[in-house]
C-alpha positions in Angstrom: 58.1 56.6 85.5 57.6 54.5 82.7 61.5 53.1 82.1 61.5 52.7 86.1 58.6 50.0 85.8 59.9 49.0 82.3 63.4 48.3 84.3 61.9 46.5 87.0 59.6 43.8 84.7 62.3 43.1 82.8 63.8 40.6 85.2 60.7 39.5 85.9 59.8 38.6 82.7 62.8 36.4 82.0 62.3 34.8 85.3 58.6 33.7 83.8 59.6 32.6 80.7 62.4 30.6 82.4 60.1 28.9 84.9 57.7 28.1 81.5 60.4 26.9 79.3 61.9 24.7 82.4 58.7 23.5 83.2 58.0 22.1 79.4 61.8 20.8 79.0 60.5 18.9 82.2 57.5 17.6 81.1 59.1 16.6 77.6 61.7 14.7 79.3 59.4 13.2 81.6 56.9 12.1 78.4 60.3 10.7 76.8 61.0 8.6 79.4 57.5 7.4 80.3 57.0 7.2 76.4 60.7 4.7 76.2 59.0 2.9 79.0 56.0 2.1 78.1 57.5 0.3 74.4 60.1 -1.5 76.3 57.4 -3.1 78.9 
């Protein structure tokens, strides 16, 4: 019982830490380019 639900969070626990590592490679982009703006301006 306990390997079944073991087996079945596992995906679901890369697919979290993918949507939090995307989301900060985002945002760290997104403060890069805001950041190269805003000393070029």
């Amino acid at each position: 019982m306990f390997s079944l639900t073991f087996e079945h969070l596992q995906p679901l626990k890369f697919f979290v830490w993918g949507i939090i590592a995307g989301g900060l490679l985002f945002y760290a982009f997104l403060g890069i380019f805001v950041f190269k703006d805003s000393i070029y301006s």
